[in-house]
Backbone bond lengths (Angstrom), bond angles and torsions (degrees), N, CA, C in turn:
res aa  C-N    CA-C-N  psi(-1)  N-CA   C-N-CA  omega(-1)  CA-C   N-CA-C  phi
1 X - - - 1.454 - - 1.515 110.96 -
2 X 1.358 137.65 -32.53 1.205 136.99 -174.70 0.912 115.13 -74.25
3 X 1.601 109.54 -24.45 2.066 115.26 -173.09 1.136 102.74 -76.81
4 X 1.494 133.46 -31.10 1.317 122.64 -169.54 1.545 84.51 -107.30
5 X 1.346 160.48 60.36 1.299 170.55 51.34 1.463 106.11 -0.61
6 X 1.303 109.82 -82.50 1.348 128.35 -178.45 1.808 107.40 -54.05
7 X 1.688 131.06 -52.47 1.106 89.82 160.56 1.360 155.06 -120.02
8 X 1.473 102.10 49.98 1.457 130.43 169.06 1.576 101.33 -77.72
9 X 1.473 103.66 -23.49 2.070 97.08 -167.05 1.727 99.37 -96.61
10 X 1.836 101.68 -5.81 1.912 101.67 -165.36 1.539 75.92 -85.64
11 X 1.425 139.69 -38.86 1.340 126.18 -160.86 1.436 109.42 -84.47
12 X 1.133 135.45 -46.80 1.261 157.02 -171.18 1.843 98.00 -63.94
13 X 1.069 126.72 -78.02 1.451 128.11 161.92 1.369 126.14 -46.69
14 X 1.007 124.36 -3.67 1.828 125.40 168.11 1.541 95.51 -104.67
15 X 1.540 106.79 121.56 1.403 112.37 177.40 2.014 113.92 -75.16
16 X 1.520 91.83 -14.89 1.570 95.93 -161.65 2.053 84.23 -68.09
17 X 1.485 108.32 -55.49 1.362 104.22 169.84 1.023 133.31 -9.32
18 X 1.438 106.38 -74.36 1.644 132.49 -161.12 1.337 98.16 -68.83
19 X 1.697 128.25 -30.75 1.544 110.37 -177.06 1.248 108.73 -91.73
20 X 1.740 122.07 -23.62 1.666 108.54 168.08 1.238 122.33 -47.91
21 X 1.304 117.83 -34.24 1.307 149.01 168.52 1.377 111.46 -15.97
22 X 1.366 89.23 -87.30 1.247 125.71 -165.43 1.421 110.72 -80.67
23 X 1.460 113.09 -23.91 1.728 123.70 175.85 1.945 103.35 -77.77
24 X 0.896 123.86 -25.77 1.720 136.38 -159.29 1.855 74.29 -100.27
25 X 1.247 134.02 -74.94 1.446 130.64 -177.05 1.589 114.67 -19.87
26 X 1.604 98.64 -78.23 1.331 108.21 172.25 1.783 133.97 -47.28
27 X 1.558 98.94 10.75 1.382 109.94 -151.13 1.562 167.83 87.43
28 X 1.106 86.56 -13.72 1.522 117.48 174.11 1.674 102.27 -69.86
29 X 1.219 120.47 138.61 1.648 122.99 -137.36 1.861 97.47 -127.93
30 X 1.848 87.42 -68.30 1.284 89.67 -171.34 1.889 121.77 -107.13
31 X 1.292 98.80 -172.48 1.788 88.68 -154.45 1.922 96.65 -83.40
32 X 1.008 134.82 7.76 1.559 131.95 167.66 1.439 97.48 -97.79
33 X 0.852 110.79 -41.51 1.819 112.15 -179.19 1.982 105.61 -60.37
34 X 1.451 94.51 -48.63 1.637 80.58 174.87 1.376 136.78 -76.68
35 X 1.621 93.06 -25.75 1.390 98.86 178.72 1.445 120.31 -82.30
36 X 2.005 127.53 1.58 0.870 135.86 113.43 1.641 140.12 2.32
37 X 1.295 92.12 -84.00 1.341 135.21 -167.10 1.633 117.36 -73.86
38 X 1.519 89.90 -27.02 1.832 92.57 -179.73 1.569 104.13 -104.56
39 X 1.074 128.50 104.91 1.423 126.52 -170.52 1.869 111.71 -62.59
40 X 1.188 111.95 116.44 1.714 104.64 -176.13 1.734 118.31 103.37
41 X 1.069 107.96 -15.15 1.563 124.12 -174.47 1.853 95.15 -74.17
42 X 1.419 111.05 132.37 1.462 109.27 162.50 1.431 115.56 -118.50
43 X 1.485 121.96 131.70 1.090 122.17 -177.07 1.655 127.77 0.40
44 X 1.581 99.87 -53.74 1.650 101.88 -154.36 1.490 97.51 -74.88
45 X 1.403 111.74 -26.10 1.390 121.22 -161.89 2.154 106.42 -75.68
46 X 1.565 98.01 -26.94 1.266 107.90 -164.47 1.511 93.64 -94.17
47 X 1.723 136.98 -21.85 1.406 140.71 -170.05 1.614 82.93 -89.51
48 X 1.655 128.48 -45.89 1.431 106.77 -174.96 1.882 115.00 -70.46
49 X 1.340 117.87 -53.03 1.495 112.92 152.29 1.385 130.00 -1.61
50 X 1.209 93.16 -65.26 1.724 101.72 -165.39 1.872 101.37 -88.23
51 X 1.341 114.56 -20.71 1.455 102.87 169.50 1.398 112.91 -70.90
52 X 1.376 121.93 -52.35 1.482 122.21 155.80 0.927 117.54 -34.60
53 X 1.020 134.32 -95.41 1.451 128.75 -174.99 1.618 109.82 -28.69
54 X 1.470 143.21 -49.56 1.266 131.58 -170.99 1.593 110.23 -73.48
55 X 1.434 105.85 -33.28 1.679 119.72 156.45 1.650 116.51 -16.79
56 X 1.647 97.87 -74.23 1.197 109.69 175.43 1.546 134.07 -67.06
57 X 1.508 91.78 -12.62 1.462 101.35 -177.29 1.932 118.21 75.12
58 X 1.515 102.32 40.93 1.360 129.93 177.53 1.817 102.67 -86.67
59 X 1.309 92.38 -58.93 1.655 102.64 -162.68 1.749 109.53 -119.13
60 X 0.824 126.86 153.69 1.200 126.32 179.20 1.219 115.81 -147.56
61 X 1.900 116.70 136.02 1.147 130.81 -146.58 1.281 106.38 -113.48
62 X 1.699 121.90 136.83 1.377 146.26 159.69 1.183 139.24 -104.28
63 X 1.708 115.30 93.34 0.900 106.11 162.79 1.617 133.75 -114.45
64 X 1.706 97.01 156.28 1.605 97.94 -143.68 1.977 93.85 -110.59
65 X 1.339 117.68 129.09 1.828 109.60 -170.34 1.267 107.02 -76.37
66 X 1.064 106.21 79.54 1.939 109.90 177.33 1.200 108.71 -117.11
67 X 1.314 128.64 171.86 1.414 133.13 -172.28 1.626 103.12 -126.10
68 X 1.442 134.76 102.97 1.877 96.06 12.73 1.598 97.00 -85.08
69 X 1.227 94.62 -160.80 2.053 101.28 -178.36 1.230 123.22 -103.13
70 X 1.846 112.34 127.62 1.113 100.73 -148.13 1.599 98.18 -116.79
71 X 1.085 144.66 -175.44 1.818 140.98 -142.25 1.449 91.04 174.10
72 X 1.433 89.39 125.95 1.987 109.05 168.33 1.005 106.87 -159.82
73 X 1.694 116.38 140.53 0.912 130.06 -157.86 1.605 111.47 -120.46
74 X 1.286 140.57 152.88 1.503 145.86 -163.97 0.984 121.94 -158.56
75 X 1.051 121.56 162.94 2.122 114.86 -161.60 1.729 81.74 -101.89
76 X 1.157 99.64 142.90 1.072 122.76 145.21 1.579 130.65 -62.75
77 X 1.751 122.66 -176.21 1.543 99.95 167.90 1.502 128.40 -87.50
78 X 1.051 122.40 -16.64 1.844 135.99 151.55 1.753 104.00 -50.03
79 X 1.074 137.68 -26.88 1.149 139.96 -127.86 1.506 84.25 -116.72
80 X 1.710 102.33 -64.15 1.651 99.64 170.36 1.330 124.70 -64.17
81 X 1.014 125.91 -16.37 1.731 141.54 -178.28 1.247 93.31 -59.76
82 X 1.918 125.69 -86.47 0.935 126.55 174.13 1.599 146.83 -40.71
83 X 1.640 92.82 -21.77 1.558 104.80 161.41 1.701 126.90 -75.17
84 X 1.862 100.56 -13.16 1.312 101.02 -172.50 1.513 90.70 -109.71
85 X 1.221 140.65 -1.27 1.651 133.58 138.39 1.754 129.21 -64.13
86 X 1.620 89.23 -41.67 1.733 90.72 161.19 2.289 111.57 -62.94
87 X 0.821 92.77 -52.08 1.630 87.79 178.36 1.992 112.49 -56.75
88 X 1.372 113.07 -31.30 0.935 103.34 166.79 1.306 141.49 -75.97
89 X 1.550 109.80 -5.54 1.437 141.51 -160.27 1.622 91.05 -99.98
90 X 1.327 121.49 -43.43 1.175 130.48 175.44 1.498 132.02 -51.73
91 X 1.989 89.91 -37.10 1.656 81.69 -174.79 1.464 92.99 -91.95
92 X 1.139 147.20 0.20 1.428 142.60 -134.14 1.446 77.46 -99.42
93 X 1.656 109.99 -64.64 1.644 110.54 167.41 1.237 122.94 -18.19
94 X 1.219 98.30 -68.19 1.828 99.00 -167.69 1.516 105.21 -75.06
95 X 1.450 133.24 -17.25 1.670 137.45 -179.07 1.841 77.75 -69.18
96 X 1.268 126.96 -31.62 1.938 102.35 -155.71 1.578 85.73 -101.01
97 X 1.236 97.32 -8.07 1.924 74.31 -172.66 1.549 107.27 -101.99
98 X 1.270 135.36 -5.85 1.405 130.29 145.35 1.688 117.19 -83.19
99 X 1.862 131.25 14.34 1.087 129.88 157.73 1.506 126.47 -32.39
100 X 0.691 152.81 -146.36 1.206 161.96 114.98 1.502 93.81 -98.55
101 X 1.578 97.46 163.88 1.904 114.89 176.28 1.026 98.74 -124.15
102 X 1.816 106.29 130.82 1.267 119.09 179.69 1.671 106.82 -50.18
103 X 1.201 116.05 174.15 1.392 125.80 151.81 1.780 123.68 -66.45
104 X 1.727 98.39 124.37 1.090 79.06 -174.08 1.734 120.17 96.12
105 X 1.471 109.12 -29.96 1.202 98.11 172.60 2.205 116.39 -84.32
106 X 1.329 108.77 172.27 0.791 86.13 -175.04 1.565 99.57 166.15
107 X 1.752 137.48 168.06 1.454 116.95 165.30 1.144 130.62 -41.73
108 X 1.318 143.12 105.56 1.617 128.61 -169.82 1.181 126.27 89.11
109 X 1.424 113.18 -4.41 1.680 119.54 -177.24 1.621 101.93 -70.51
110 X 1.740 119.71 -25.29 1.565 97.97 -179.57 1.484 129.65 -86.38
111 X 1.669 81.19 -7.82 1.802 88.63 176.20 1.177 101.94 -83.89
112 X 1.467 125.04 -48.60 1.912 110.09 -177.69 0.900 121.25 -64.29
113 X 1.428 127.24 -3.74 1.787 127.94 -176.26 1.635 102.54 -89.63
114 X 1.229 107.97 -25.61 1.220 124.05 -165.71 1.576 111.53 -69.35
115 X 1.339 138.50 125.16 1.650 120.65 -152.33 2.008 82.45 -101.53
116 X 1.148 97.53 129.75 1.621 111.57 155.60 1.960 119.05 -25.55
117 X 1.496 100.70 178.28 1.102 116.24 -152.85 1.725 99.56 -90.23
């Protein structure tokens, strides 16, 4: 159980991840189209991405014998699972980031509240 702990948090914590993710979700198929689509992404980083991800069995790859040869990639059903936990992770974000802040809270407010040793 911890190994697949660890890499739910290697996918989940790499942002380049989370937007292939979410870029292959929205439709985007093939690997010029994503690397398009993801603003800042460089090739090697988006060819290592997407091997990971098929690694894990997130995304899964097509290739089709055409001339020239063309490759698209699609979430699988783990793949969509996790995309509909990333969206939930999302609003939870934005539910804490229109919170109000306690008083007092703030960078470092829990360590100074916090009485010494």
């Amino acid at each position: 159980m911890g190994e697949s702990r660890g890499r739910l948090a290697e996918v989940v914590g790499c942002k380049w991840s989370v937007e292939v993710l979410r870029a292959v979700r929205g439709g985007v198929r093939r690997p010029g189209a994503l690397e398009r689509a993801i603003p800042g992404i460089s090739t090697k980083v988006l060819n290592e991405r997407l091997a990971k991800l098929q690694r894990l069995g997130l995304v899964e790859r097509t290739a089709y014998s055409e001339v020239p040869p063309r490759v698209e990639y699609t979430l699988t059903r783990v793949g969509e699972r996790l995309c509909r936990l990333l969206d939930e992770l999302d609003r939870l974000e934005a539910e804490l980031a229109e919170a109000p802040q306690p008083a007092g809270a703030g960078a470092g407010s829990a360590d100074a509240a916090t009485p010494g040793p």
